[in-house]
C-alpha positions in Angstrom: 0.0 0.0 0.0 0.9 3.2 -1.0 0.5 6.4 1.5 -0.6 9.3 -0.7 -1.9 13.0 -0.2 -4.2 14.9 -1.8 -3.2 18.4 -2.8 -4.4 21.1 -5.2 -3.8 24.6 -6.1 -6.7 26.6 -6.9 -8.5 23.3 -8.0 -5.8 22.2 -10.0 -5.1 18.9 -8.7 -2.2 16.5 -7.5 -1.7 12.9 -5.9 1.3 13.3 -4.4 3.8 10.3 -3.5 7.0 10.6 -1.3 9.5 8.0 -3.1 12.7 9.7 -1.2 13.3 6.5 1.2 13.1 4.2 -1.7 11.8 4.4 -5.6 8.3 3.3 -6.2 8.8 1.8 -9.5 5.6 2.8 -10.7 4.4 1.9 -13.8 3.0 3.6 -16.4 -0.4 1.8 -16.5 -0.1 2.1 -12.9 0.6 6.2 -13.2 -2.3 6.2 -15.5 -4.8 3.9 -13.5 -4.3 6.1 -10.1 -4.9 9.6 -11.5 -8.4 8.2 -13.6 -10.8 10.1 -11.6 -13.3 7.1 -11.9 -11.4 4.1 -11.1 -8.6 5.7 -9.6 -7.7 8.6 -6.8 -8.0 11.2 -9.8 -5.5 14.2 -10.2 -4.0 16.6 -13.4 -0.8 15.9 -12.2 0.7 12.9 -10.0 3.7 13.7 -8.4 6.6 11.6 -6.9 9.0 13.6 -4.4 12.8 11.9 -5.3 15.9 12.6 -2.8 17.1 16.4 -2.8 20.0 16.3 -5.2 22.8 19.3 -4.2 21.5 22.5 -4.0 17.8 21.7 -3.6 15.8 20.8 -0.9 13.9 18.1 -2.9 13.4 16.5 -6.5 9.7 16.6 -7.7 9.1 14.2 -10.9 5.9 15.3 -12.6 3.4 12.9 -14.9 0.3 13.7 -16.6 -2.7 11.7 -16.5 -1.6 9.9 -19.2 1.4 8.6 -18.2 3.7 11.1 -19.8 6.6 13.6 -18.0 5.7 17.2 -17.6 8.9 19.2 -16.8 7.4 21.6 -15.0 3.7 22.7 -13.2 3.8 26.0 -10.6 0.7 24.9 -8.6 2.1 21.8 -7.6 5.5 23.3 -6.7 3.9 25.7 -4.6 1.9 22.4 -2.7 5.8 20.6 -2.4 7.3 23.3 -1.7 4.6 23.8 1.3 5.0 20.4 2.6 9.0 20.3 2.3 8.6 23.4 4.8 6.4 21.7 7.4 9.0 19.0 7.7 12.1 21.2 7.6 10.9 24.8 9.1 12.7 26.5 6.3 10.7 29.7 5.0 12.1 29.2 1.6 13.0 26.3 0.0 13.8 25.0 -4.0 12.0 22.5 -5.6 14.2 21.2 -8.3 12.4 19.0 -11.9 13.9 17.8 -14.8 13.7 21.6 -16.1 15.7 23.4 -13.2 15.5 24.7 -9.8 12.3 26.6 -8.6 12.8 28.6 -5.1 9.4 29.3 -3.2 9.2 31.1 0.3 5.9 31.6 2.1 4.9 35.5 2.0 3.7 37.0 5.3 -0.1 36.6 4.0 -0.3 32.9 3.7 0.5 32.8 0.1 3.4 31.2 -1.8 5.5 32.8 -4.5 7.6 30.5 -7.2 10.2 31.8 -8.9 9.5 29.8 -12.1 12.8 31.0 -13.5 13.3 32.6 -17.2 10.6 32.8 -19.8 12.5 31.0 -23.0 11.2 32.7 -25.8 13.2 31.3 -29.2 11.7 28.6 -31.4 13.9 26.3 -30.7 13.4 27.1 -26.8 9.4 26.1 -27.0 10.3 24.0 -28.8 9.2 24.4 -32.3 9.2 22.1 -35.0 10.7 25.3 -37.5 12.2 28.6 -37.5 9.2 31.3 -36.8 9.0 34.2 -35.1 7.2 33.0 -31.5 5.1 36.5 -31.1 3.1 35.2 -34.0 2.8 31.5 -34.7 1.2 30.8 -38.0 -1.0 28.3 -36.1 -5.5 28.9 -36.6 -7.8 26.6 -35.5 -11.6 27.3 -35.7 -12.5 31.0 -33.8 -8.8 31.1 -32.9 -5.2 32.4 -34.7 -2.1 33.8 -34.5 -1.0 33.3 -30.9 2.4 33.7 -29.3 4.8 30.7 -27.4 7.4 30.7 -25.1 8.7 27.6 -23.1 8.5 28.0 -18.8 10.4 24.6 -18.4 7.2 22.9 -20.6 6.1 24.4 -23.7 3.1 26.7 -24.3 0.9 28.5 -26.7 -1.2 31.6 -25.8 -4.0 32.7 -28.4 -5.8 36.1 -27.3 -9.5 36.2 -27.9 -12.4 38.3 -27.0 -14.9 36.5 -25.5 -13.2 33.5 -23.6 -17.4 31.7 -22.9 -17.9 31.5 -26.5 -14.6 29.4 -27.3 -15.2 25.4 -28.5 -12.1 24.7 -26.1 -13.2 21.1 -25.9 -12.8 20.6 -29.5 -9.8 23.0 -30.8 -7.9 22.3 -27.6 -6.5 18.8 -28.7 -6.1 19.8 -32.3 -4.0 22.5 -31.0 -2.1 20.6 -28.2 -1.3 18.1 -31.2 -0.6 20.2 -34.1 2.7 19.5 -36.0 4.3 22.6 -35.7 4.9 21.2 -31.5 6.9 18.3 -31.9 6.7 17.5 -27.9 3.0 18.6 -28.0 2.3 21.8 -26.3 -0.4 23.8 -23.5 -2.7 26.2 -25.2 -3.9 28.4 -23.2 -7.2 31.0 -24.1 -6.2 35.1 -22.7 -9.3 37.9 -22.9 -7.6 40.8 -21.5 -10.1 42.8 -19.1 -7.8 45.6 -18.1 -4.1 46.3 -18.3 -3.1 44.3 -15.2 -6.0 41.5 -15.0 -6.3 38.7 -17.4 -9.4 35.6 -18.0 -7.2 32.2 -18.6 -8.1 29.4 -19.1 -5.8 26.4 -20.4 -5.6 22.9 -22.3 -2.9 21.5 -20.3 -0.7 18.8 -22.5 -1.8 15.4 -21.7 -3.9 16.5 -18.8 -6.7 18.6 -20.7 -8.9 21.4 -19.6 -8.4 22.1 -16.0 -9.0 25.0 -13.5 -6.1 26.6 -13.1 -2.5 26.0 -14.7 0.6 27.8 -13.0 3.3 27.7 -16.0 0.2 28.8 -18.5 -0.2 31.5 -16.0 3.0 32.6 -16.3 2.9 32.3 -20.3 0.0 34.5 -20.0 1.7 37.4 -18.6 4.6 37.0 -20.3 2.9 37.1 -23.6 0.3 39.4 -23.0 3.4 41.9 -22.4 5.1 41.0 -25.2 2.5 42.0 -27.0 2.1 45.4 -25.2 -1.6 43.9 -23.8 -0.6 44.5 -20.0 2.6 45.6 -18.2 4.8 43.3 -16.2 2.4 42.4 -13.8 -1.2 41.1 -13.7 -3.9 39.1 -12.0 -4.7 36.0 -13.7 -8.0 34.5 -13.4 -9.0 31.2 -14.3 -12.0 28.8 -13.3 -10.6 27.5 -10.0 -9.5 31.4 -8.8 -6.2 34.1 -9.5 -2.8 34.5 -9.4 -0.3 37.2 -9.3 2.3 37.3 -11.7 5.3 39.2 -12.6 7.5 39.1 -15.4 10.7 40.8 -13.6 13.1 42.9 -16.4 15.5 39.9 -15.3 13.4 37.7 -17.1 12.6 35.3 -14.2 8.9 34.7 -13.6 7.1 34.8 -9.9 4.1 33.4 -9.5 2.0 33.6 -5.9 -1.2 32.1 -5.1 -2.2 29.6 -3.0 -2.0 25.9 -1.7 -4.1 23.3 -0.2 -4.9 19.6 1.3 -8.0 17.8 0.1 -7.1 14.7 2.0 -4.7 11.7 2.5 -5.0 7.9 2.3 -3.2 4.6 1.3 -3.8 2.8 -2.0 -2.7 -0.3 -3.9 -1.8 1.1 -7.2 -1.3 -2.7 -8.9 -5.0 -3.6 -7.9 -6.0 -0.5 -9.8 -3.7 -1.2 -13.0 -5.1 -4.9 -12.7 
């Protein structure tokens, strides 16, 4: 049996597993059978915590729902990065994944701010399956065109629109997330810009799908909504599980604040589930 813990960050969800005494070997049918919200636990992301490797305070491995390796997710780094300061008293601490080192410290008002580190913004960078110019992406897919991309450790798409309620997100969302010009597949996230510092997001997350909040889209959001002169370097974001701050600093690095929480613990048998 398998001790897990329920997390989420503004609804966007987590099954989180502490493999730092000894690996869990978990498979990917396994991965896949405990974050199915019907047979499973049920999560967007599961995450295993690994052994701190120098300079970080603890490795967090990151898998979509369907059994693939996201390199990096804010609202689950601000959930670990929570837990890794119950256990250790430290007010800031860096949560380290396959794309880099994330530092996070608790603000005085309960809230946690990520340093999600520099917003990438060639084509290679995203990555992108060709040389174009990531402000405009010659990407359309029904109501939607010509967004912008950058990478935040994953890769992501942002399309502006003007009326986020009257999008078809359910059925341009995978034909985005799949189109060829992403070779590793991308997040597509949907801006309406409702004042110069408060954006409406909402995101197809790569492998995971529509969910109610996504920290790294977030953070796409801001960064591309300033690039293309739609906010300054800072903004609300709202999305259908609640807001973020962000700021895009003129060092390039990213922070993102909002929130964390514990839905509730348990013990599972992941092989009985993946039977």
């Amino acid at each position: 049996m398998l001790s897990f813990r329920k997390m989420h960050g503004l609804g966007n969800d987590f099954v989180v597993l502490d493999g730092r005494a000894q690996p869990l070997g978990l498979t990917r049918a396994e991965i896949v059978a405990l974050a199915d919200r019907r047979r499973g636990i049920g999560c967007d992301q599961l995450i295993i915590l690994e052994p701190p490797p120098p300079g970080a305070d603890v490795f967090m491995r990151i898998h979509n729902p369907d059994g693939s390796e996201a390199g990096a997710c804010g609202n689950a780094t601000r959930c670990i990065a929570s837990l890794i300061t119950a256990e250790t008293g430290k007010a800031r601490v860096v949560v380290r994944t396959i794309s880099g080192d994330l530092p996070s410290e608790i603000r005085p008002d309960g809230l946690w701010q990520v340093d999600m580190g520099l917003a990438r913004l060639g084509w290679r960078d995203v990555p992108l399956a060709r040389e174009v110019d990531t402000l405009h992406l010659p990407l359309a897919s029904g109501p939607v065109a010509d967004p912008a991309a950058c990478s935040m450790g994953n890769p992501h798409a942002t399309f502006f629109v003007p009326d986020l309620d009257a999008l078809p997100i359910h059925d341009i969302g995978p034909r985005l997330e799949h189109d060829p010009i992403f070779p590793d597949r991308a997040n597509i996230g949907f801006v309406q810009v409702m004042a110069p510092d408060h954006l409406r997001l909402v995101v197809w997350e790569r492998g995971a799908g529509l969910t109610l909040a996504c920290g790294s889209g977030a953070c796409a959001a801001m960064v591309n909504a300033h690039r293309r002169g739609l906010t300054g370097r800072a903004a609300r974001i709202s999305m259908p599980g609640g807001d973020l701050f962000m700021e895009w600093r003129a060092d390039g690095h990213v922070l993102m604040t909002g929130p964390v929480a514990t839905a509730f613990t348990g013990q599972v048998d992941p092989k009985v589930l993946a039977a």
